[in-house]
N, C-alpha and C positions, 0 to 999 in steps of 0.2 A: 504493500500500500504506500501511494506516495504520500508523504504529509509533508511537501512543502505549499506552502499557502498561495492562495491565486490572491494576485493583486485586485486591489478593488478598483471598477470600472466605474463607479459611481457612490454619492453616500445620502445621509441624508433619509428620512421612511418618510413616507404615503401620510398624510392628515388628513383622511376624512375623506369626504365629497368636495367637489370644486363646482360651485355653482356659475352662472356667466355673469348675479349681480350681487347676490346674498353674501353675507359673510360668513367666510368657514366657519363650521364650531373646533373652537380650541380645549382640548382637555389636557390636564397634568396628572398621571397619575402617579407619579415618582415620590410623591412625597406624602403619603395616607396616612392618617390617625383615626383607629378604631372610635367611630362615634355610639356605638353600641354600651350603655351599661352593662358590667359585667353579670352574668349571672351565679350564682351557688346552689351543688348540690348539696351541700355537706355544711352543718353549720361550724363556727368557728373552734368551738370547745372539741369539735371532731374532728377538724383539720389540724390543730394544735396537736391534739393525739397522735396524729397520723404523720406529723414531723417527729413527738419524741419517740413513737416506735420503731421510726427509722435511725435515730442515733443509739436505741437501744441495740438496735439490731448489726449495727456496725459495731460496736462496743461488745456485745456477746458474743455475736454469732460471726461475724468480721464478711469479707470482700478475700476471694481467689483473686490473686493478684501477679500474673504468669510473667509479669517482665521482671527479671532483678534489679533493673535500675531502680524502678519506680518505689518497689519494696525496700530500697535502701534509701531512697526519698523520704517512704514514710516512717520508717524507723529512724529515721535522722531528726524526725518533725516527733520523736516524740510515741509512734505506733508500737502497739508490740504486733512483733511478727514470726510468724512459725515458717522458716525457711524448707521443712521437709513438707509441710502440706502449702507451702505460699500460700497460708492467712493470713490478712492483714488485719488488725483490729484496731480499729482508730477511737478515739477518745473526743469528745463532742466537743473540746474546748480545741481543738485542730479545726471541725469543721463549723465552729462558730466565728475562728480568726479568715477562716477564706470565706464564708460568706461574706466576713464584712470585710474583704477585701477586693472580691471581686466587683468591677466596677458596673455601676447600675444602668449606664448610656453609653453604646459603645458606638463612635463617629467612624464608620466605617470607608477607607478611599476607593470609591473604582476609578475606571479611565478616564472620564471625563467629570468636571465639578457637578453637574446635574445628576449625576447618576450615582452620587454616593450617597448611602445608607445611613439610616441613624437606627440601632438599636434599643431599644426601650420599651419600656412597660407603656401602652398606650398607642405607639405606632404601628402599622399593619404593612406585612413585607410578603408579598404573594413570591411563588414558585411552583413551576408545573412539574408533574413527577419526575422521579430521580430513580437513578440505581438498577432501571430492569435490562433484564438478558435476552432483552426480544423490543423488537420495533414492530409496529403494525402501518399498513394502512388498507383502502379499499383496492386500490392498482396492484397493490404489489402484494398483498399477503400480511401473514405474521412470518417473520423471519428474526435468526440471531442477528443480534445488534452488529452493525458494522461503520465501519469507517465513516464514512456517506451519510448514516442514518444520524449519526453524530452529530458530525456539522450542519447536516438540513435542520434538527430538532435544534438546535444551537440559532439557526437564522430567525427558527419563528418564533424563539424565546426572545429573541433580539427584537424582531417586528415589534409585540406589542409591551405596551408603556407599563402596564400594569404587573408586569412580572420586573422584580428588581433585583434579585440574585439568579446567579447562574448556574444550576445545578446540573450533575452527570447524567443527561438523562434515560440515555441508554450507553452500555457498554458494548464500547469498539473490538467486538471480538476477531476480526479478522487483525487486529495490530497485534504485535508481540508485547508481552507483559512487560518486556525488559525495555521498551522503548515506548509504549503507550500511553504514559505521563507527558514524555513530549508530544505526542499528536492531538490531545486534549486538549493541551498549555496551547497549544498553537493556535487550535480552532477559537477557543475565547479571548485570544488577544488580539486576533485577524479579524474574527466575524463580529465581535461585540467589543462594549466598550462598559459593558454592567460589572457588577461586582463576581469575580471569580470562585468558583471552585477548586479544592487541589484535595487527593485521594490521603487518606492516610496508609501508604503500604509502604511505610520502612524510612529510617532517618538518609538513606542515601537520593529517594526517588524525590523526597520532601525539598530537600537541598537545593536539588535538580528546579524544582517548581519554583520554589522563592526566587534563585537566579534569576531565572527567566522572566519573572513577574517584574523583576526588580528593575532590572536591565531592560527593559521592554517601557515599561514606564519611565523611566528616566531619575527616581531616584535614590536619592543614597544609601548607605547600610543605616546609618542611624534613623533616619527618613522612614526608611522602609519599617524600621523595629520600634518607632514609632507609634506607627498610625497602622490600623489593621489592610492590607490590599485584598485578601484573599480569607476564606473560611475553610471547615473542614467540619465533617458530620462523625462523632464518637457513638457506637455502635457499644455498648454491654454487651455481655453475655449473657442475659436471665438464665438463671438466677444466680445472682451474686456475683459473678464473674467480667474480671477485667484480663482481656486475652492482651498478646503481645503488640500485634501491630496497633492499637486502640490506645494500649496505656504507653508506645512510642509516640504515637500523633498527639495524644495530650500533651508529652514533653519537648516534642518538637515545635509544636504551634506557642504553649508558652515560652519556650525560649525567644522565640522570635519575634512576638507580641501579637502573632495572628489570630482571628479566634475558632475557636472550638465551639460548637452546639453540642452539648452533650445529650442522646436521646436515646433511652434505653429502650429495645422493643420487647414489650410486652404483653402476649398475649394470656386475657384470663381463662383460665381451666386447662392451659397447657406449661408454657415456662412461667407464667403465676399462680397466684391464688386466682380463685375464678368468680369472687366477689370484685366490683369496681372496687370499694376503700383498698383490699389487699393489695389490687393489681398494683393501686395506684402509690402503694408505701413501698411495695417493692422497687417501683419505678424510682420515688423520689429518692429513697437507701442509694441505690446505683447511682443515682444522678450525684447526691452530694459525695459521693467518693471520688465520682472523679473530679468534679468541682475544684475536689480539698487538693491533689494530686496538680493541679494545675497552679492553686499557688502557693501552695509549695516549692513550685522551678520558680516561679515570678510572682510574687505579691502582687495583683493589681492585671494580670494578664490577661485579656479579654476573653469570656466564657460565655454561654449562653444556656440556661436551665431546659431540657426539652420530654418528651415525654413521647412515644408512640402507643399508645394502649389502646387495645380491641379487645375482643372475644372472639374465640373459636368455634364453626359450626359443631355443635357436639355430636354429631350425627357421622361428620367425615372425618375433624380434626383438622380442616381447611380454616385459616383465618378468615374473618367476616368484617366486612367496614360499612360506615354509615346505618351501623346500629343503635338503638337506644345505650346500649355499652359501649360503646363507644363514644357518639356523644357526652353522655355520665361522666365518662373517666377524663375526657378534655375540661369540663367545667373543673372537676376536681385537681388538675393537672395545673389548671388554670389560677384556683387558691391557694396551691404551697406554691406557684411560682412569686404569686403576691406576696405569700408568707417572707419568701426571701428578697425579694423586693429584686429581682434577675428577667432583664428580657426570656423571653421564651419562645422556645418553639413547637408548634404541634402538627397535626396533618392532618388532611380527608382522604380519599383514594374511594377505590371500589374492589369489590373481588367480582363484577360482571366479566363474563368474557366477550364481549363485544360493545359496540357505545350504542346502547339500547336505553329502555325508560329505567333499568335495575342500575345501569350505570352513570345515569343523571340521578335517579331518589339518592344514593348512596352516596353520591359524592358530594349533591349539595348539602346532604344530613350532617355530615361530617365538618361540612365545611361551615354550616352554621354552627354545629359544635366550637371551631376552632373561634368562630366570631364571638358568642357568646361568651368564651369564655376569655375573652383578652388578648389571644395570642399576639404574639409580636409578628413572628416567620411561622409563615404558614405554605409548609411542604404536601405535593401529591395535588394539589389544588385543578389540575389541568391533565387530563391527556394518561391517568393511569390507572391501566384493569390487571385483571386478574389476581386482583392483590399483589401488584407490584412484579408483575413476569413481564407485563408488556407496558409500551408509551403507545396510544396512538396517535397520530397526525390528526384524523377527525376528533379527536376526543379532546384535543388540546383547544383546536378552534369552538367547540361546541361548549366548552367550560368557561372559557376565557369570557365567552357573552355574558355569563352568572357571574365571573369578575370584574367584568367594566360597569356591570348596573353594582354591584357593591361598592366600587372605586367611587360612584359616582352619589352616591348616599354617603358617602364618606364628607363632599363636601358641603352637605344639609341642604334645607330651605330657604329660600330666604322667603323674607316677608317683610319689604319696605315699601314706601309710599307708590313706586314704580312697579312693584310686584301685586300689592294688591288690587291697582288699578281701577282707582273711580273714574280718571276720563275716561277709560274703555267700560266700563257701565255706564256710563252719559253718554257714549256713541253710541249702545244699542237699544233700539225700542222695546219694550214686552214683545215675546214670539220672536224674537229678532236672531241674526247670528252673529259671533266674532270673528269670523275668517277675516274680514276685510276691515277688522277697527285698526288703528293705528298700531297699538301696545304688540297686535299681531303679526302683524309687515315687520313691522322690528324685530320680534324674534324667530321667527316661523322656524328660520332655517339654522337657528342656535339653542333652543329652548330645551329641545329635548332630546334624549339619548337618540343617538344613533345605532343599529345593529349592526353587528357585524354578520352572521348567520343566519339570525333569526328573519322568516318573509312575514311578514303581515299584508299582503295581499288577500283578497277576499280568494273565494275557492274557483271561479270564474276564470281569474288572471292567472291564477298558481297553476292551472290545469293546461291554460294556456301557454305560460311557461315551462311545459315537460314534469309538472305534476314531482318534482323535486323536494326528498327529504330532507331532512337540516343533517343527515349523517354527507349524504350526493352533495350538499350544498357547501359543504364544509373542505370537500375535495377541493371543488375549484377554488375554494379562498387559501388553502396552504398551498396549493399547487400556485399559484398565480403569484405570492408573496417571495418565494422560492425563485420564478422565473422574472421577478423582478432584480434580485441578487443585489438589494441593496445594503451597506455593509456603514461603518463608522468610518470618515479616514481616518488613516495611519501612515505613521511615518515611514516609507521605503527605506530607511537606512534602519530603522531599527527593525524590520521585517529580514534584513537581509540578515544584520547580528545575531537576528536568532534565529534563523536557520544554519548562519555558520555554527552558534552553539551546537544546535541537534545533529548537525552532521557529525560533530568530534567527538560528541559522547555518544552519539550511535556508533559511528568507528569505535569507538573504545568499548564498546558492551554494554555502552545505557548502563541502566542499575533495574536489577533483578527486583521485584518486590519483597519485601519480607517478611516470613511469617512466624 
């Protein structure tokens, strides 16, 4: 596979409709704060419990802790540790110093000044799914992720405003493991200019990525150790367990000042309790371990409190999303992140196998869960079935329409002297219409959302237009987006740098992952 980057022919994305006299509608969705009051499952007295059963529970029963560094981290800070079983059992006044060190807003830099992030309790960060080992669309199949499938799902993450991180959305299997960190780093730093992703598989491949971010952006080491450019997703082991590559990425991202989302997945009746309070103590246990584990390398390191919690069909043993349990357990998820006072992050997703009406209920269930309950970064939001086996192309544009009407509630009503408009009820008689009053000419063609997918046509015109469902209709809009190949500029000298980088450490054997 080649992963040198195609230069870009053009920059710059599509705004809307272009009327010949109306004024485009302009939207921003870069920069959201949850207008939603939070909601609570669980009242306070029960959430309280359910943070000291988890310090009880790291204090008794401790955290498998399989890297030795990390374990010699935490026995330095004070842990006792069983080196023949790697238990680590941490003491609550450890994980009462990194709560309150870890920082509560974290100013995140992508590529461009518009496009950076702010982390915090209150702010709302979409992202369409991440992580699966399969691409879908209607042309082509379900098929293993590749190369191509990358950077396409990379382009239309970039297309819309509303997604603000970049996440892996599918896995480039056709690349070698030993050099597939550069073809990743590539395609986010050619195709987008959003806040980046970098994999946590091994302190060499990690290295590899910062370079490249570093050097690609323009600046310095301090610069860079600064200010966060890039994130990385910490994966537990339920139950209890911190595997190796996981508790290196926690130590490599804090060393460096990048941050970490730490999001243990938990499903209840299988690697948890099968009550939501359990799911969800187990969840926060894992979370505050590696919390504590991050600043420990750096006091002050940028972290992120996160939570994935479902329930399992009990019938097959299949994970199940956009359930009542599910939902439940984001709200819950949602008050020990408050408790800790930590952006957060949570997710919707689906386990439909195809973008049906099980793969809209499920995902928007999920996703009003994450709303309700505060979330900060909200992952799977777009484009992911089967419980995370597959992205689709359709699924991503069919979602994205449920995020730009939330984007756009985001920025409330108004209700001024303009808006409630008594000379347009003095223009119109009883029986009368507004189409043609003033207040209406003015906004006709700004006032109100725009679709992207969705027809509102009556059934007449839709019939006449080839009788097209919003799965068909969603084809042409990622397929058209794609053959527009609109991209950010970028610098050609630093495009060139970094391809001379990937050539010399591809010569030299890249860096293997590690496990």
């Amino acid at each position: 596979m080649d992963i040198v980057s195609k230069r870009p022919a053009r920059s710059g994305r599509r705004r809307g409709r272009e009327g010949a006299s109306a004024p485009a509608r302009q939207t921003n969705y870069s920069q959201l704060k949850n207008p939603f009051p939070p909601m609570e499952v669980f009242s306070a007295d029960q959430i309280a419990n359910m943070h000291v059963t988890a310090l009880r529970t790291l204090e008794e029963l401790g955290v498998k802790v399989n890297l030795a560094e990390a374990r010699r981290i935490f026995a330095a800070a004070g842990a006792r540790v069983d080196e023949a079983t790697e238990m680590v059992f941490l003491g609550r006044d450890i994980v009462e110093a990194a709560l309150a060190s870890a920082p509560k807003s974290i100013a995140c830099k992508a590529g461009a000044p518009g496009r950076d992030v702010l982390l915090e309790l209150g702010s709302l960060v979409f992202q369409p799914g991440a992580g699966a080992p399969h691409a879908t669309d209607l042309e082509r199949g379900r098929r293993p992720g590749r190369g191509v499938d990358f950077r396409e799902l990379i382009q239309l993450t970039h297309h819309f405003d509303v997604f603000q991180m970049m996440p892996p959305l599918v896995e480039p299997q056709d690349i070698a493991t030993n050099i597939r960190h550069y073809f990743t780093m590539d395609a986010q730093l050619t195709l987008t200019d959003k806040f980046p992703f970098v994999y946590s598989r091994g302190t060499p491949q990690a290295m590899d990525n910062f370079e490249m971010l570093r050097d690609f952006r323009g600046v310095s080491d301090d610069e860079f150790a600064a200010h966060p450019h890039c994130y990385t997703i910490i994966n537990t082991n339920s139950p209890r367990t911190l595997d190796i590559p996981m508790a290196q990425g926690l130590i490599d991202f804090a060393r460096a000042g990048q941050v970490s989302i730490v999001t243990p997945f938990t499903l209840m009746g299988a690697m948890a309790p099968i009550t939501v309070a359990g799911a969800i103590t187990l969840s926060h246990t894992e979370a505050l371990a590696a919390i504590a584990l991050t600043q420990l390398v750096r006091p002050g390191a940028p972290v992120c409190y996160g939570t994935f919690t479902s329930n399992v069909d009990m019938k097959s043993g299949a994970p199940a999303f956009g359930t009542p349990a599910h939902f439940q357990a984001s709200l819950a998820a949602g008050q020990l992140a408050r408790f800790t006072g930590l952006p957060w992050r949570s997710a919707a997703g689906s386990a439909s196998n195809l973008n049906d009406v099980q793969a809209a209920n499920e995902n928007q269930m999920g996703l009003w869960g994450c709303l309700m309950a505060g979330a900060t970064i909200i992952i799977h939001s777009a484009g992911w079935l089967e419980g995370g086996l597959s992205v689709s192309y359709e699924k991503l544009i069919t979602d994205v329409e449920v995020l730009n009407m939330v984007a756009e509630l985001c920025a409330g009503a108004q209700a001024g002297e303009a808006e409630i408009g008594f000379d347009a009820l003095s223009e119109v008689a009883p029986s009368g219409h507004f189409f043609a009053t003033t207040q209406t000419m003015e906004r006709y063609s700004t006032e109100f959302y725009e679709p992207v997918v969705h027809d509102y046509a009556n059934f007449g015109t839709w019939t006449e237009r080839g009788a097209q469902d919003a799965s068909t209709r969603a084809t042409d809009i990622w397929k058209g987006i794609l053959a527009a190949d609109q991209r950010p500029d970028v610098d050609g000298d630093k495009v060139d740098q970094l391809q001379a980088f990937i050539a010399k450490r591809t010569a030299e054997g890249g860096a293997p992952p590690e496990s």
